[in-house]
C-alpha positions as CSV (number, residue, x, y, z in Angstrom):
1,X,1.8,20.2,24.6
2,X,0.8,16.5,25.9
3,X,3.9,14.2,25.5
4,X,3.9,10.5,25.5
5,X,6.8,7.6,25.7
6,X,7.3,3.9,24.7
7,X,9.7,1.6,24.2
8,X,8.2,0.5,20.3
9,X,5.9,3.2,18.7
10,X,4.0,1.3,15.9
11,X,2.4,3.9,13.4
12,X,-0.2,2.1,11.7
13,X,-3.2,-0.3,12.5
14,X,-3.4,-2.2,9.7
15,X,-1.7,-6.1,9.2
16,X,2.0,-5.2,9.5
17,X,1.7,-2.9,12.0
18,X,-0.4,-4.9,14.2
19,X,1.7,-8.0,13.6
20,X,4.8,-5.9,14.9
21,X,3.1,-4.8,18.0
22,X,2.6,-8.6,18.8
23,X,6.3,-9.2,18.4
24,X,7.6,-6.7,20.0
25,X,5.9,-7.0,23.0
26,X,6.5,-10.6,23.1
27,X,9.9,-9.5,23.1
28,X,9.1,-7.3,26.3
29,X,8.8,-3.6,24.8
30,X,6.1,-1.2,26.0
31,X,4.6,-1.1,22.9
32,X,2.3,2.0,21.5
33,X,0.0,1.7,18.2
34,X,-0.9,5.3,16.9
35,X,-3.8,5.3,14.1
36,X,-5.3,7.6,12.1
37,X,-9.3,6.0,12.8
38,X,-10.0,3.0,15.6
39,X,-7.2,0.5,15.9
40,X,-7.9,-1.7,12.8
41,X,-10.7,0.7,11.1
42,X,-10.0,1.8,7.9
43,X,-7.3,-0.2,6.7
44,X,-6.0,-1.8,3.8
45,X,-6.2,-5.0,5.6
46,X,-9.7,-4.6,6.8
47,X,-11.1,-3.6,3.0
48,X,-8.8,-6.0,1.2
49,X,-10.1,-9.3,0.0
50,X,-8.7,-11.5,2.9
51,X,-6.3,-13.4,0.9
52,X,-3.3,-15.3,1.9
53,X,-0.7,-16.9,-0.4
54,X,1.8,-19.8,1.0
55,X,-0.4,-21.7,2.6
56,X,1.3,-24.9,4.8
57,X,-0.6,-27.3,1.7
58,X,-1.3,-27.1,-1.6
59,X,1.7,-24.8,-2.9
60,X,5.1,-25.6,-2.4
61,X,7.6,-22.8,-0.9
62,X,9.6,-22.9,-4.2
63,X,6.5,-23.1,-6.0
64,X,5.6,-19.6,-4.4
65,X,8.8,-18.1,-4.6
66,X,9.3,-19.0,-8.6
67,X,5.7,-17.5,-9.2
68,X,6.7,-14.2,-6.9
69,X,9.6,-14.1,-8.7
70,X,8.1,-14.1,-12.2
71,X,5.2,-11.2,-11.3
72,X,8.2,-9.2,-10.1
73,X,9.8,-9.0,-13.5
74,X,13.5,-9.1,-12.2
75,X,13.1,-6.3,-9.4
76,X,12.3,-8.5,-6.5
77,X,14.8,-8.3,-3.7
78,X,15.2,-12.3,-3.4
79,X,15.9,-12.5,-0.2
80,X,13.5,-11.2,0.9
81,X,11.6,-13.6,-1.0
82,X,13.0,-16.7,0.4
83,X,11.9,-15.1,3.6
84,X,8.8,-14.4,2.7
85,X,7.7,-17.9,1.4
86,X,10.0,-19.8,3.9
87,X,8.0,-18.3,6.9
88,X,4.5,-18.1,5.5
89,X,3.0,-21.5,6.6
90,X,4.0,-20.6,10.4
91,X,2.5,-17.1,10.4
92,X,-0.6,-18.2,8.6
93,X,-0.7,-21.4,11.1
94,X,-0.6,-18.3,14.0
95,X,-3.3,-17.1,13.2
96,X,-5.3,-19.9,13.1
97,X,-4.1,-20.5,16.6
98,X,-5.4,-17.1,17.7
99,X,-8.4,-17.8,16.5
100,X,-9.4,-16.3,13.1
101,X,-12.4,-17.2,11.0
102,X,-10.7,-18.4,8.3
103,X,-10.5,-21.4,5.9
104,X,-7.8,-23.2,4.1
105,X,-8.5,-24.2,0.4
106,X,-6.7,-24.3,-2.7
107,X,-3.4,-23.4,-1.5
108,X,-4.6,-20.4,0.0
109,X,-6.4,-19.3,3.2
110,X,-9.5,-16.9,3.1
111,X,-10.4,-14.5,5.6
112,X,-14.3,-15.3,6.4
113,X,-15.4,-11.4,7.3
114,X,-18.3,-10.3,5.3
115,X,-17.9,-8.3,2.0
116,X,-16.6,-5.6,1.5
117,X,-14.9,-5.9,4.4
118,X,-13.3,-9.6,4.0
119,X,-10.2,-8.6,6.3
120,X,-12.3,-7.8,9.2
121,X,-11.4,-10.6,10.7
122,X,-7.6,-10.5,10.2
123,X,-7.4,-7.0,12.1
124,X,-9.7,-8.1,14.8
125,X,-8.2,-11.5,15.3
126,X,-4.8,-8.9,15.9
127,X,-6.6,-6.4,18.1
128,X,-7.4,-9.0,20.3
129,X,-3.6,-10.2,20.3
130,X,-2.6,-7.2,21.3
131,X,-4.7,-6.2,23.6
132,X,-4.1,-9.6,25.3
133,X,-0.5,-8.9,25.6
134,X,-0.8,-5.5,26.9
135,X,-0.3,-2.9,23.8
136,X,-2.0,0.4,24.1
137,X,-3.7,2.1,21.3
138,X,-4.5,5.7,20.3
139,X,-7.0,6.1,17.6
140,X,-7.7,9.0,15.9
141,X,-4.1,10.7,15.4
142,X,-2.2,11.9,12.2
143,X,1.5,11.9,12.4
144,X,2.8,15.9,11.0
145,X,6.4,14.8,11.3
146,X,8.9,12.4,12.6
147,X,12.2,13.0,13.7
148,X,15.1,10.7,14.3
149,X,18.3,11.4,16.2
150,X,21.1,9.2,17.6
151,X,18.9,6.0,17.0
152,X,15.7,7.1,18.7
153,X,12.6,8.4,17.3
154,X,10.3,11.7,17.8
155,X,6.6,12.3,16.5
156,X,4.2,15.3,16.5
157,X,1.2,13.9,16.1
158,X,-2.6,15.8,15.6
159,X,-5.7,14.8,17.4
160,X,-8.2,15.7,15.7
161,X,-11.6,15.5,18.0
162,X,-9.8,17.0,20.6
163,X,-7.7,19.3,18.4
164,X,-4.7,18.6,20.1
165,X,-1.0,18.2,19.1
166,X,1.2,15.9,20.9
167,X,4.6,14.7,20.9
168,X,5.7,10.9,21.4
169,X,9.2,10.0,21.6
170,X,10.3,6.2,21.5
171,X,13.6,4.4,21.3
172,X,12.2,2.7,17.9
173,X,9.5,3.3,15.6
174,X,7.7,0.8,13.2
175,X,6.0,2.3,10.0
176,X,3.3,0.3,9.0
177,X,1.1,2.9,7.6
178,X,0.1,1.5,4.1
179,X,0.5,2.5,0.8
180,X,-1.0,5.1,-1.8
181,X,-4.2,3.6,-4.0
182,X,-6.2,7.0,-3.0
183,X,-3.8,9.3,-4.9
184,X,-5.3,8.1,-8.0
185,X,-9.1,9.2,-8.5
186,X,-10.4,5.5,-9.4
187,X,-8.9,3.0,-6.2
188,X,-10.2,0.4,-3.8
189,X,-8.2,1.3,-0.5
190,X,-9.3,3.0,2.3
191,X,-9.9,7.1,1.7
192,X,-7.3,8.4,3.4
193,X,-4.7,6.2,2.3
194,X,-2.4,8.9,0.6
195,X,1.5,7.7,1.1
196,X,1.7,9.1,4.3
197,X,4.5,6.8,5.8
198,X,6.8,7.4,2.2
199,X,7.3,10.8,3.1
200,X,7.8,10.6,6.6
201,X,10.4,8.1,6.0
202,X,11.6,9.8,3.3
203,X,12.6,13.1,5.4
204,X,13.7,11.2,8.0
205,X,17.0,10.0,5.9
206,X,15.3,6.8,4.7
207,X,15.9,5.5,1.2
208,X,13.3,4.8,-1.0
209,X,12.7,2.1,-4.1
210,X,10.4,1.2,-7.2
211,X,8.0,3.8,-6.5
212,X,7.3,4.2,-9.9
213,X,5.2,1.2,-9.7
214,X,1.8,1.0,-8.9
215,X,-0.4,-1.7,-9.3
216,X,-3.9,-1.6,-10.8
217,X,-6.7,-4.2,-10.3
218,X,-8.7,-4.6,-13.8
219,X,-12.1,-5.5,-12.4
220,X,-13.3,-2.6,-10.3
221,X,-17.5,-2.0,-11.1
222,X,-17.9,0.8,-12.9
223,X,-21.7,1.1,-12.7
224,X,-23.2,5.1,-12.4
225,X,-25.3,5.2,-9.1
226,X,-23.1,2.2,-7.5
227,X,-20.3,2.4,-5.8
228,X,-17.1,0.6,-6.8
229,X,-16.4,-2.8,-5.7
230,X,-13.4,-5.7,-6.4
231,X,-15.0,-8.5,-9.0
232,X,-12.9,-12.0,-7.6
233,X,-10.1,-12.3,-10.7
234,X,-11.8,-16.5,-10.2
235,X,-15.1,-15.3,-10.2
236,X,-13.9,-12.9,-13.1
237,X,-12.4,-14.8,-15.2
238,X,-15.5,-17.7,-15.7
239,X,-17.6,-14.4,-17.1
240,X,-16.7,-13.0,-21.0
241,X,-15.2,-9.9,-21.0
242,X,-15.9,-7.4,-24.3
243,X,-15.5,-4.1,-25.3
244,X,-19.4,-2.1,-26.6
245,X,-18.5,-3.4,-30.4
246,X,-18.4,-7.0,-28.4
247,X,-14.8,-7.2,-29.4
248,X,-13.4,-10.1,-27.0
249,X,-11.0,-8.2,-24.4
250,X,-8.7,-11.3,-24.0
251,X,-8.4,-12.1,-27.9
252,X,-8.2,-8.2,-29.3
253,X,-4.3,-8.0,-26.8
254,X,-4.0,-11.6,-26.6
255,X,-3.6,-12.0,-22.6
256,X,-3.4,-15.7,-22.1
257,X,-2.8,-16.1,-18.4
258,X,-5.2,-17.1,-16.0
259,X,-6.4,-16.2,-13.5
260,X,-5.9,-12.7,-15.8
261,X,-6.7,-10.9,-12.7
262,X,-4.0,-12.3,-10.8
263,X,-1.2,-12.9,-13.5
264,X,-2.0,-10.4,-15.5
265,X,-3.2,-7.6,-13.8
266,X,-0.8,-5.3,-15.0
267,X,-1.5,-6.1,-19.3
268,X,-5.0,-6.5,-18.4
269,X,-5.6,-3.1,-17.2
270,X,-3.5,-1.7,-19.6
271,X,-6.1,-3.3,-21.9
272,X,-9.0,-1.5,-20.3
273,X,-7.7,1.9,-20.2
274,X,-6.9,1.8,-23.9
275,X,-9.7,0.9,-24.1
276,X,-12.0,3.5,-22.0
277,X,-10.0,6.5,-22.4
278,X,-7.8,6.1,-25.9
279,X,-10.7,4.6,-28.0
280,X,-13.6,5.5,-25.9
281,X,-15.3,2.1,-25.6
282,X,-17.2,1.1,-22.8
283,X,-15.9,-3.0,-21.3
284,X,-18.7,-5.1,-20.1
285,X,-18.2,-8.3,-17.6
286,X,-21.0,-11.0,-18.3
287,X,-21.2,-13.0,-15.8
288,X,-25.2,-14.0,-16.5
289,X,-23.6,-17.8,-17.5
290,X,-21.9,-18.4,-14.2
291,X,-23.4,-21.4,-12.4
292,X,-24.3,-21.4,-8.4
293,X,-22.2,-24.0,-8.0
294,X,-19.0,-22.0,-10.0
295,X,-20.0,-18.7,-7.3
296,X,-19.0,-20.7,-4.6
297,X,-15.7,-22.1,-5.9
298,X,-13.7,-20.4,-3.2
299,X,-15.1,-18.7,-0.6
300,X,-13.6,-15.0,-2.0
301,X,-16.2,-15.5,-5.3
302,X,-18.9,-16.8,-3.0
303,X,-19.1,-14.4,-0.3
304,X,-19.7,-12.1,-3.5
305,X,-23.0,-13.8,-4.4
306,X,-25.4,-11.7,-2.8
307,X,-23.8,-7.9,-3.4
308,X,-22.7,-8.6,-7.3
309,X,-25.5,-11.0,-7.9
310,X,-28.4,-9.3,-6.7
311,X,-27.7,-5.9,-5.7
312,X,-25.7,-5.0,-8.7
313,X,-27.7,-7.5,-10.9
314,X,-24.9,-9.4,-12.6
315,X,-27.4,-12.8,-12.6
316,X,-29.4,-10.8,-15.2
317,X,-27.3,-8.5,-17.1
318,X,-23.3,-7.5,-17.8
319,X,-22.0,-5.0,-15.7
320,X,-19.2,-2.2,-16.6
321,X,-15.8,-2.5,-15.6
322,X,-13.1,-0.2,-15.5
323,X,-9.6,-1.1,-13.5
324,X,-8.7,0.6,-9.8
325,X,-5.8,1.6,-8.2
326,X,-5.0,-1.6,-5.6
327,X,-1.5,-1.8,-4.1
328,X,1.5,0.4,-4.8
329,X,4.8,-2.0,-5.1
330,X,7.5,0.4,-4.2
331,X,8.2,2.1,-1.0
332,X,10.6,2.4,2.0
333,X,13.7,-0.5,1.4
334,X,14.7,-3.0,4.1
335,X,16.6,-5.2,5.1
336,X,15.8,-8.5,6.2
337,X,15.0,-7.9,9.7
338,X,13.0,-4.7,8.6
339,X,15.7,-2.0,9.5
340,X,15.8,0.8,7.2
341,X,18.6,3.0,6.1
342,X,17.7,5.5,9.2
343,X,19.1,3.4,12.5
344,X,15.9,3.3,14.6
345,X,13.6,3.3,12.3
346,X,11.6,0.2,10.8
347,X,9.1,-0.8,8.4
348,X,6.8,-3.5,7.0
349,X,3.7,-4.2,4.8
350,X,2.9,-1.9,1.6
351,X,5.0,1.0,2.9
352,X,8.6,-0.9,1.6
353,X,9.2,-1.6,-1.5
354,X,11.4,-4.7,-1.9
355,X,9.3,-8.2,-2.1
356,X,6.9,-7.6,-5.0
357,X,9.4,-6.1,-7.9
358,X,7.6,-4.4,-10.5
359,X,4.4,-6.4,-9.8
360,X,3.1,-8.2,-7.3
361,X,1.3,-11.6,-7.0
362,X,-2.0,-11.8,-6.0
363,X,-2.6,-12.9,-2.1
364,X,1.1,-12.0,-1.6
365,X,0.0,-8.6,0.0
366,X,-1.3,-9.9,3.7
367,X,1.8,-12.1,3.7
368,X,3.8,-9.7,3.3
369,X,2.3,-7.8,6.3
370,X,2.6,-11.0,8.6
371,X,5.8,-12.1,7.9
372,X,7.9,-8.7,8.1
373,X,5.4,-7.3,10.2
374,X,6.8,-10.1,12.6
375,X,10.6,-9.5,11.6
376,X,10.2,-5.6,12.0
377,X,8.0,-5.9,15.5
378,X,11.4,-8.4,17.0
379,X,14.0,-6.4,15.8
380,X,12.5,-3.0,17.1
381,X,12.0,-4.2,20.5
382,X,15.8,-5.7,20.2
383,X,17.0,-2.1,19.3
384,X,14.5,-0.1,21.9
385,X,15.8,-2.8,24.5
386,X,19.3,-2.2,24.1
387,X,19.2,1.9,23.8
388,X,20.1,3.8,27.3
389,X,18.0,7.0,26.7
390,X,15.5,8.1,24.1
391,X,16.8,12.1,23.6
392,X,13.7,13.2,24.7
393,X,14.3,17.2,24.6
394,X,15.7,16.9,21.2
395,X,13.1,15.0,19.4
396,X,10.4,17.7,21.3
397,X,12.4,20.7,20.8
398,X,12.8,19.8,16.7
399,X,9.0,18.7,16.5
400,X,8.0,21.8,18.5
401,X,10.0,23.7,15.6
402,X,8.1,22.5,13.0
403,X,4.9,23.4,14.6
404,X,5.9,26.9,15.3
405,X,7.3,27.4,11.6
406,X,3.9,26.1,10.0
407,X,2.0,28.1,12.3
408,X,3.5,31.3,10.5
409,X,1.6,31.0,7.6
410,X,-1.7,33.1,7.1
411,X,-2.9,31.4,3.4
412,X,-6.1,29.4,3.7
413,X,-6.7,26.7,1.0
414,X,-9.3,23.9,0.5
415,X,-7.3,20.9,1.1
416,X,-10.3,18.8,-0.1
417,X,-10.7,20.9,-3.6
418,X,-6.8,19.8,-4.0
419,X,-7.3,16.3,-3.4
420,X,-9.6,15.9,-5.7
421,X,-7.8,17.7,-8.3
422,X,-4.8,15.3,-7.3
423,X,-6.5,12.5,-8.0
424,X,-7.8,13.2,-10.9
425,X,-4.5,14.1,-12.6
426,X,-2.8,11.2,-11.0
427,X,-5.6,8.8,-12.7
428,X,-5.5,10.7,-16.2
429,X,-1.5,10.7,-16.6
430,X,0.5,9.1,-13.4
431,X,-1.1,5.9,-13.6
432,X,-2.0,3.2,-16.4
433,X,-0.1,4.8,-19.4
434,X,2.3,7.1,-18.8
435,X,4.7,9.1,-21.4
436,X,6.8,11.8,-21.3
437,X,4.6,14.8,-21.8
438,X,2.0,14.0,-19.7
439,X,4.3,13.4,-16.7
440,X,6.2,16.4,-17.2
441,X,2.5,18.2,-17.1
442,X,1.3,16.3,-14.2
443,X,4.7,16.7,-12.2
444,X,4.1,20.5,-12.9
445,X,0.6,20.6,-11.4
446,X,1.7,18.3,-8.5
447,X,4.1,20.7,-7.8
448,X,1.9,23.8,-7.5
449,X,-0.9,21.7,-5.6
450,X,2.6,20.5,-3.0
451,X,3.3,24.4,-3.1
452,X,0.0,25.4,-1.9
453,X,-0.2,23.3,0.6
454,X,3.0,24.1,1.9
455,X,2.3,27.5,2.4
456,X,-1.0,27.0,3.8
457,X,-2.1,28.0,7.8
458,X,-2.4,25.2,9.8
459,X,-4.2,27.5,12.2
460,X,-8.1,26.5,11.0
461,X,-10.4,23.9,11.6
462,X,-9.7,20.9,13.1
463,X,-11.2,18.8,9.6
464,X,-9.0,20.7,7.9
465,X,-5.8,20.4,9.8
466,X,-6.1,16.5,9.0
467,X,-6.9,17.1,5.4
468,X,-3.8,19.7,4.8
469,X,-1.3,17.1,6.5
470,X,-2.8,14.5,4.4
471,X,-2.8,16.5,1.5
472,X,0.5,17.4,1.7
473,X,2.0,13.7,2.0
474,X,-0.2,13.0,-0.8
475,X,1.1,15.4,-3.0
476,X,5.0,14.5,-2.1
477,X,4.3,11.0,-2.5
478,X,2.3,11.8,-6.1
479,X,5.3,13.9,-7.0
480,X,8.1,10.9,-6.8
481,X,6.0,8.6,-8.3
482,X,6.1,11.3,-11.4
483,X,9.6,11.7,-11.4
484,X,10.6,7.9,-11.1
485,X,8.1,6.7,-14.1
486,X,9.9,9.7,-15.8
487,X,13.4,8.1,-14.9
488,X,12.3,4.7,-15.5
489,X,12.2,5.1,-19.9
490,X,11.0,1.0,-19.9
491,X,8.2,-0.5,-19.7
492,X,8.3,-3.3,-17.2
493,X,4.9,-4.8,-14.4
494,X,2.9,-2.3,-13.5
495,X,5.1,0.9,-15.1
496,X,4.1,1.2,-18.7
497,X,5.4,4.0,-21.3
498,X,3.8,4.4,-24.3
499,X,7.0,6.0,-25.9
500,X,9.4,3.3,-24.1
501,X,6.9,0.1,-24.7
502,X,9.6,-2.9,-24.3
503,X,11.4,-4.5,-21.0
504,X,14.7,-3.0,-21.4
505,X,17.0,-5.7,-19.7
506,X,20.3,-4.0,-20.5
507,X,19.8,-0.5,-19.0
508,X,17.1,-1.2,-16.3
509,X,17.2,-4.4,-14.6
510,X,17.5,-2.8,-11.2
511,X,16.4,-0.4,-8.5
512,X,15.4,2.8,-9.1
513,X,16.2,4.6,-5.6
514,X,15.6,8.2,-4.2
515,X,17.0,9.7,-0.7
516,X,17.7,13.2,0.8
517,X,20.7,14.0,1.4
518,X,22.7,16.1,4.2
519,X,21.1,19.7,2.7
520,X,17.5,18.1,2.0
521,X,18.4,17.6,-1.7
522,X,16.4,14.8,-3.6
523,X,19.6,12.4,-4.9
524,X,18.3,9.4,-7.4
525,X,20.4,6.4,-7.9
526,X,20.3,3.2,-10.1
527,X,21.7,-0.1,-8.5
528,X,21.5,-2.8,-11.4
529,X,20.8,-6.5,-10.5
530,X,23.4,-9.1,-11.5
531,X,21.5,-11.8,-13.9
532,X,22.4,-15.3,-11.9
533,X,22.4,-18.8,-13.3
534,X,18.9,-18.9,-11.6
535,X,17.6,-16.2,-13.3
């Protein structure tokens, strides 16, 4: 078995974990970047809309953090917060310096890369970083399992075109693997992107917070024959939106914010799936009245123009809607610096769960993955700089267990059947609207579909080793998601129970938090937050 060695492994190619491979190696770590496809390819970052919030003009810092603070709902970790819109303008202003096609307006700045794929630019303005500093890359590998031990870090990772396993052992590791969107069976991330980096966190010792919310983006096209595609919540919100009886969406639940798509993402959707699958109504999004002038607003809506407008037809005729699963809230906690509750191991970008609360503020996303991608890339090469040895023999000899003892299975499933069927049950009851008896059911089947997978061989095709490790992270990851909205009996952001409809102050202002303990047993926790004078 091929083994490798750095200083700073960085799992994950997407904003956070590219920005932490810049740090750390300015910090003078040998740093590695494993990824699942090319370095940059099929990324959150590279499919998202390109979107900055806390620009160095137009919004003030406390303007930011007050507007964070309000989408969180209470659940934001405020310091990092104060971090977060305290060191915006610098790492936005970096990036301009390094030469992104970007633009400043309106408070914001827009990624210029061509839609769909308006972060292009972001991840190969970060490439280029890198690979200007020195970082290597390996595309192309899915991490099985991670192991830490006195502070230092073990993979075994999969290659799948050469169908090869490998071990890399590092005296820190960075998780910036992304979040979850493509557990549910309607979503706008990337394919794969199935809560790997939860999981391996998770069974590494690391604690875990506000996964039960998950945040859905109302204007997703719904046409048959088309593929889905993000309408700008701008672009979205000069259109009329209306149910098939033409019943005005806004007016029937009386959402009053706007931008609806960005301050009221969470209602909004809510909206829509009542609507769709409670009373069986189609929602249309006219946008036929929309001026050329009012497409080009901001360069997100414009950049639009040519895929909605003509492909899609949207000049001539409404188009359905139906909300998507965008950007999952809760994940691995941190600290400040982006250590996590496992010494060694650190994290950054949709993987933690800390900065967003129980919603998150639109354009607050690639912030998040520059500014603790930068914290968690310093601090990593601090910690692999100071460590005497990296325990290699123990990190291979426990990987090289794990291999041997999923080798012994002889069951063959269809990994892709069981996605699918994941989805689909995720969308239907783990998502939107949630109650008791259809979590308890979904958990159930979640269960079976983690069981199977479990058991399966991993002795088969190379396709289908990938696809049984993803499936099996996607299927852990699905299954605390059930079981948090089933602790969490509020409704609060994106978590809404139908049988527990109202914020519930007094009993769950607070963090909702999972871990495993010594004997692998899953031990939940509740740490209220103090209301404050500011608060």
């Amino acid at each position: 078995m091929e083994q490798l060695s750095c200083d700073v492994l960085v799992v994950g190619s997407g904003g956070a974990g590219l920005r932490a491979a810049i740090a750390a190696r300015e910090k003078g770590g040998e740093v590695l970047v494993i990824s699942k496809a090319s370095p940059g390819k099929a990324t959150s970052t590279t499919i998202s809309a390109g979107v900055f919030a806390g620009t160095p003009q137009g919004v003030s810092p406390d303007n930011h953090m007050a507007r964070t603070l309000q989408a969180g709902r209470g659940l934001n970790q405020s310091e990092l917060v104060r971090i977060l819109v305290d060191e915006a303008p610098q790492r936005l202003q970096e990036l301009m310096q390094w030469g992104i096609k970007a633009v400043f307006r309106n408070g914001y700045l827009y990624s210029l890369g061509a839609a769909p794929m308006w972060g292009r630019e972001i991840t190969k303005c970060l490439v280029a970083k890198c690979k200007a500093l020195g970082v290597r890359f390996f595309g192309d590998m899915i991490v099985a399992a991670l192991n830490m031990e006195m502070g230092t870090a073990g993979v075994l990772v999969y290659r799948v075109e050469s169908d090869q396993w490998v071990t890399i052992n590092a005296k820190a590791l960075v998780l910036g693997t992304g979040g979850a969107g493509a557990l549910f069976q309607r979503h706008d991330n990337p394919r794969r992107m199935l809560g790997d980096g939860y999981i391996l966190a998770f069974n590494a010792g690391a604690l875990l917070q506000h996964i039960e919310f998950v945040q859905f983006y109302p204007f997703g096209v719904a046409e048959p024959g088309f593929p889905s595609f993000l309408i700008p919540p701008r672009l979205a919100d000069l259109g009329k939106l209306f149910n098939g009886k033409g019943e005005e969406i806004y007016e029937k639940y009386g959402i009053t914010e706007r931008p609806a798509g960005e301050r009221a993402r969470d209602r909004l959707s809510q909206a829509l799936f009542i609507e769709i699958h409670r009373v069986g109504e189609e929602i249309w999004l006219d946008l036929t009245g929309v001026s050329e002038d009012d497409w080009q607003k901001d360069p997100f809506s414009g950049s639009t123009r040519k895929i909605l407008g003509d492909r899609y037809g949207a000049v001539a005729r409404p188009l359905r809607i139906a909300p998507m699963a965008h950007h999952v809230m809760g994940g691995i906690r941190i600290e400040p610096r982006g250590f996590t509750s496992v010494p060694g191991l650190f994290a950054a970008g949709e993987v933690t769960g800390g900065v967003h609360g129980a919603n998150r503020m639109g354009g607050n996303a690639l912030t998040e993955t520059l500014v603790f991608g930068k914290r968690a890339g310093d601090a990593a090469a601090e910690w692999a700089l100071n460590m005497n040895q990296s325990n290699e023999k123990y990190t291979a000899d426990a990987l090289q267990a794990f291999f041997q003892n999923s080798s012994k299975s002889k069951k063959n499933i269809d990994p892709e059947r069981l996605t699918g069927q994941l989805q689909r049950i995720m969308w239907s009851e783990g998502g939107i609207l949630r109650n008791q008896k259809g979590l308890i059911k979904t958990l159930e089947s979640v269960k079976n579909i983690q069981q199977q997978a479990a058991e399966a061989s991993l002795e088969c095709h190379p396709d289908e080793v990938q696809r049984l490790l993803e499936l099996r992270f996607a299927a852990a990851t699905a299954a605390l998601i059930l079981e948090a909205a089933l602790k969490r009996e509020e409704s609060r952001g994106a978590h809404y129970r139908e049988d527990f409809p109202d914020q519930n102050d007094e009993n769950w202002r607070g963090h909702l938090q999972v871990y495993l303990d010594a004997e692998g047993k899953k031990i939940w926790k509740f740490k209220p937050i103090p209301i404050t004078n500011n608060q």
